[in-house]
C-alpha positions as CSV (number, residue, x, y, z in Angstrom):
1,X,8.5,3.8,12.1
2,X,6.2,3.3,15.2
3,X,2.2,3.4,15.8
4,X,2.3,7.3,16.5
5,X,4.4,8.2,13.1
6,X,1.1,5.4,10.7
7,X,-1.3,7.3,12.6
8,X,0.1,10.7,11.4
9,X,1.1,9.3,8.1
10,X,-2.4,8.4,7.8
11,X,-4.5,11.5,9.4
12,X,-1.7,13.5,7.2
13,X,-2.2,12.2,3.8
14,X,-6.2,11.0,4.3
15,X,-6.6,14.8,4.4
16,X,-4.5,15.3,1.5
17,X,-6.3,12.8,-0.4
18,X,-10.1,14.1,0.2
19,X,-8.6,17.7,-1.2
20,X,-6.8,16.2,-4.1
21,X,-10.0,14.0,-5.0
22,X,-11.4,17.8,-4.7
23,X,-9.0,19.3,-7.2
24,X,-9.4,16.8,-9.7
25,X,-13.2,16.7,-9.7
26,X,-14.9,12.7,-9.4
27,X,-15.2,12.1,-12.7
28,X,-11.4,12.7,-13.7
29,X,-10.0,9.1,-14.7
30,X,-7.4,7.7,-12.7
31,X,-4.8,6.4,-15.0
32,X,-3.1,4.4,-12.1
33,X,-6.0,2.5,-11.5
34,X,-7.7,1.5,-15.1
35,X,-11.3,2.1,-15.3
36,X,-11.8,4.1,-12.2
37,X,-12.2,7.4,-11.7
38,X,-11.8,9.8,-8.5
39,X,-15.2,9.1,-7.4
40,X,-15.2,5.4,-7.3
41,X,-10.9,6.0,-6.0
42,X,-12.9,8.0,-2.7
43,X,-15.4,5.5,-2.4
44,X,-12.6,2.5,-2.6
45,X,-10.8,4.4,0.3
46,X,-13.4,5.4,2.6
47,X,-15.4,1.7,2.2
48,X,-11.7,0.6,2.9
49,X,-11.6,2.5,6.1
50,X,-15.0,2.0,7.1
51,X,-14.4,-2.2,6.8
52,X,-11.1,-1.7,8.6
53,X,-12.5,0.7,11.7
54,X,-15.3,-1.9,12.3
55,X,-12.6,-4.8,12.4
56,X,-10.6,-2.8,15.2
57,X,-13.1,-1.5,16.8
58,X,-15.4,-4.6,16.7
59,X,-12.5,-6.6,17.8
60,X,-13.9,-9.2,15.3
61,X,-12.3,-12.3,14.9
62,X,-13.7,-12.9,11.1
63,X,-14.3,-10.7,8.3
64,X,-17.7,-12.6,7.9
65,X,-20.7,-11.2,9.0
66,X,-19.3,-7.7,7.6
67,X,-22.3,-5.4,6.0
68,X,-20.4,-2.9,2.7
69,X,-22.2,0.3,3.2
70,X,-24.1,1.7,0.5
71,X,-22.3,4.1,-1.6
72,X,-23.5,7.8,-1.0
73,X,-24.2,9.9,-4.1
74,X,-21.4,11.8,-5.6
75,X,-22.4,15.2,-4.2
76,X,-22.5,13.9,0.1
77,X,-19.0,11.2,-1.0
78,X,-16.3,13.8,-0.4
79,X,-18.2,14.8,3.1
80,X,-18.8,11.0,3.6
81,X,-15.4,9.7,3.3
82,X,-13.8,12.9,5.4
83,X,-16.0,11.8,8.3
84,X,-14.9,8.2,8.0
85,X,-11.5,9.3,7.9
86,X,-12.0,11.2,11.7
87,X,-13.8,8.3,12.7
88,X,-11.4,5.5,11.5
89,X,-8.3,8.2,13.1
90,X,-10.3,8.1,16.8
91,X,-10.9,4.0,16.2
92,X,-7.0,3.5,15.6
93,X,-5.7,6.0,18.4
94,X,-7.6,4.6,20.8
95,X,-6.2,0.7,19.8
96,X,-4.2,-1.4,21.5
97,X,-1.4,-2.1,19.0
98,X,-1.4,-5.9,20.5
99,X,-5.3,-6.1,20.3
100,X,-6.1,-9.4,18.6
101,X,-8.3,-9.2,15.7
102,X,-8.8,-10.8,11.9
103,X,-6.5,-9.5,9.3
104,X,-5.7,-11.4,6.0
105,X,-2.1,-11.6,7.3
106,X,-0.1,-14.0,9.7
107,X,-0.2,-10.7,11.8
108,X,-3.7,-10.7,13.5
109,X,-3.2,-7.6,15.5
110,X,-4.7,-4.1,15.2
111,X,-1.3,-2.9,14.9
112,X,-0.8,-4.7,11.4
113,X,-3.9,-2.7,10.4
114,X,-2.5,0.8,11.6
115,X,0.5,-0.3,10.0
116,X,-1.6,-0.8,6.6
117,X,-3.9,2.1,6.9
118,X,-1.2,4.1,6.3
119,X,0.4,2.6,3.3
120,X,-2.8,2.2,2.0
121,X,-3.8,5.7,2.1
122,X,-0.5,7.0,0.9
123,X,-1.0,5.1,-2.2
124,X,-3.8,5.9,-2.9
125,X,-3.2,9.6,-1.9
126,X,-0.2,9.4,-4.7
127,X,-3.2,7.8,-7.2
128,X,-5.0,11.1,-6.6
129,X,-2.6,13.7,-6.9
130,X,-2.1,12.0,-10.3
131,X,-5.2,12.1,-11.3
132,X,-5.3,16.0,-10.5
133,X,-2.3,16.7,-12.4
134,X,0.2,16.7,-9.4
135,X,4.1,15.8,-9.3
136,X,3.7,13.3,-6.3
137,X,5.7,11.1,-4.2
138,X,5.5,9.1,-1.0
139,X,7.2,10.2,2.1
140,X,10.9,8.8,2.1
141,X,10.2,7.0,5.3
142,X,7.0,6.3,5.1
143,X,7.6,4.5,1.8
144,X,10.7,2.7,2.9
145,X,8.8,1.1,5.5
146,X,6.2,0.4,2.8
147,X,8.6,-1.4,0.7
148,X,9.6,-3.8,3.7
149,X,5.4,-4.4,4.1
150,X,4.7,-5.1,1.2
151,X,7.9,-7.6,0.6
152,X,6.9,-9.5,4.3
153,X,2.7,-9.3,4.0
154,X,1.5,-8.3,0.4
155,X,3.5,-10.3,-2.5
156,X,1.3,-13.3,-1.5
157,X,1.8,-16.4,-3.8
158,X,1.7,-14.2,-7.1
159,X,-0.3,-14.4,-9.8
160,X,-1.2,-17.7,-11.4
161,X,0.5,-18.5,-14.2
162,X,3.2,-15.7,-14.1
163,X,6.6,-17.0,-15.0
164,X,8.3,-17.2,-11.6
165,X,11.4,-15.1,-10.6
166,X,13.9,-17.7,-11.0
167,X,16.3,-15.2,-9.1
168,X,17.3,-13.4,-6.0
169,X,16.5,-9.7,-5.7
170,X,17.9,-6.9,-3.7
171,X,16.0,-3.8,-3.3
172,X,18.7,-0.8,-2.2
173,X,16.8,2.7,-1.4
174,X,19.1,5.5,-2.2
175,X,17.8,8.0,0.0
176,X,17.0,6.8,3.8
177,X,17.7,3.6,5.2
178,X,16.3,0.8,3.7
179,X,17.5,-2.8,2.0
180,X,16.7,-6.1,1.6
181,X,17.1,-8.9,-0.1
182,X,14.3,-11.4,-1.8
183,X,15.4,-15.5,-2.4
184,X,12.8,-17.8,-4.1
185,X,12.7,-21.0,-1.9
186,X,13.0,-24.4,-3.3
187,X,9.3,-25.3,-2.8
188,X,7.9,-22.2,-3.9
189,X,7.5,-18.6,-1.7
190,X,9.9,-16.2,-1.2
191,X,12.9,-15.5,1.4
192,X,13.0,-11.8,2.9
193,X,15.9,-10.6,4.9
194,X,16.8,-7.2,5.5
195,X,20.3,-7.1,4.4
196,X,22.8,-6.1,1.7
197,X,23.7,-8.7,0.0
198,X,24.3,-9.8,-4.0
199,X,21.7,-10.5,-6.0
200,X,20.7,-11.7,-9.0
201,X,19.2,-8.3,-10.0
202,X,19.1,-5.3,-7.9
203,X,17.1,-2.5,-7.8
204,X,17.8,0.9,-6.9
205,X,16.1,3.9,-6.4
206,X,14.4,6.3,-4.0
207,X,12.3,4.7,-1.7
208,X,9.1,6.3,-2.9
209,X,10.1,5.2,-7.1
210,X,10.8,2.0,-5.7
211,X,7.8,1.4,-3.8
212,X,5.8,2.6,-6.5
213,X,7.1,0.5,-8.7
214,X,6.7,-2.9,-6.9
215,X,2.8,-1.7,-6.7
216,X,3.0,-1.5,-10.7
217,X,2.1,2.4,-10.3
218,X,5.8,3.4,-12.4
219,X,7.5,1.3,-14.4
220,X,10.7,-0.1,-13.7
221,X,12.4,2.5,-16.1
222,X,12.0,4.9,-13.0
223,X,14.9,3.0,-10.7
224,X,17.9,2.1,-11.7
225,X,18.3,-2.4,-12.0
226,X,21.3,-4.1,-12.1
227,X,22.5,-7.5,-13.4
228,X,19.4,-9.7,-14.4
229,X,16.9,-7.3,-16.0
230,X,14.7,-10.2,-16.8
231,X,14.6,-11.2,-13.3
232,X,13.7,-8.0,-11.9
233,X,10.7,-7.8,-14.6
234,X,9.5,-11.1,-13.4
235,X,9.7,-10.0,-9.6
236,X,7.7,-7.1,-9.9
237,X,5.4,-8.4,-12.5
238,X,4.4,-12.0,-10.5
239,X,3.4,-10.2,-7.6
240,X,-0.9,-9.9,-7.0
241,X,-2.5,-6.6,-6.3
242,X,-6.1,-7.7,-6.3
């Protein structure tokens, strides 16, 4: 996927999101995210778009110095975050993919945040639909792609005091291109190439089941894992999603 396919990924399901937070009404829980429901889900989203279009548009070189914006009542939020949305769309479209600015990634660019701006909002658009009683699932591309960022930018070094992997895993979508293969290093981290090879466990699925399940949104039960069962808990359980 390119710049022009986030940015319609993200103008695409930002607009399904807003009508999905409709549908279920802000106080329906979201049972994805414990203890929220839709209304704090919108504000989460649109203060995440709002800190991210200041960023790019800023240029900024820090995240210090950033102002949250207050939260708006629950009757101006849905009309709130659609406007952010347009505003965050013009702000990104009008980036220079190899802009420099602060990201919490080794990729400082404003193309690592168009990149996350979608994957963010499709998440989050799949936490909705949830919550309003939908069957949903991530685009097949879009999610593939999602699988590879969150495997090179978003595992992190895991949660503290998880048991570690003590394995190799290779992730296999089923239904558009899409594998790679996930070695612990010697001095702790992880190895990420994008190749079939054996692993210790493997786990296989749709792209959208798999990606879901490395965010902890389905459990494992909902792809197929091969060989090491135990390591494949332990690789999708040490990751950190704060």
């Amino acid at each position: 996927m390119d710049t022009a396919d986030f940015l319609i990924a993200t103008a695409r399901d930002g607009a399904a999101f807003a009508d999905a937070c409709e549908a279920a009404g802000l106080a329906a829980p979201v049972a994805s995210c414990p203890g929220w429901n839709v209304g704090d889900l919108l504000w989460h989203l649109a203060e995440v778009h709002y800190f991210w279009r200041t960023i790019v548009g800023d240029a900024r070189e820090s995240w210090e110095g950033y102002a949250e914006p207050a939260r708006p009542g629950d009757g101006e939020l849905l009309g709130y975050y659609r406007e952010g949305l347009a505003a965050t769309l013009s702000v990104l479209r009008n980036a220079d993919p190899a802009q420099v600015n602060w990201t919490w990634s080794a990729d400082r660019t404003a193309g690592f945040v168009i990149r996350r701006m979608a994957h963010e909002t499709a998440v989050h658009l799949w936490d909705a639909q949830l919550a309003a009683g939908c069957e949903a699932v991530i685009d097949a591309d879009l999610a593939s792609d999602g699988i590879d960022e969150f495997l090179t930018h978003l595992r992190g070094d895991g949660i503290e005091g998880a048991a570690p992997v003590a394995g190799s895993v290779h992730l296999h979508c089923t239904d558009v291109a899409g594998e790679w293969t996930v070695r612990p290093l010697p001095d702790g981290g992880e190895d990420v190439t994008r190749e079939h090879a054996k692993g210790d466990a493997a786990i296989r699925g749709a792209s959208s089941d798999i990606l879901l399940a490395l965010w902890r949104r389905r459990p494992l039960s909902t792809v197929d894992v091969v060989g090491d069962a135990n390591v494949a808990a332990r690789f999708v359980a040490l990751a950190s999603l704060t």
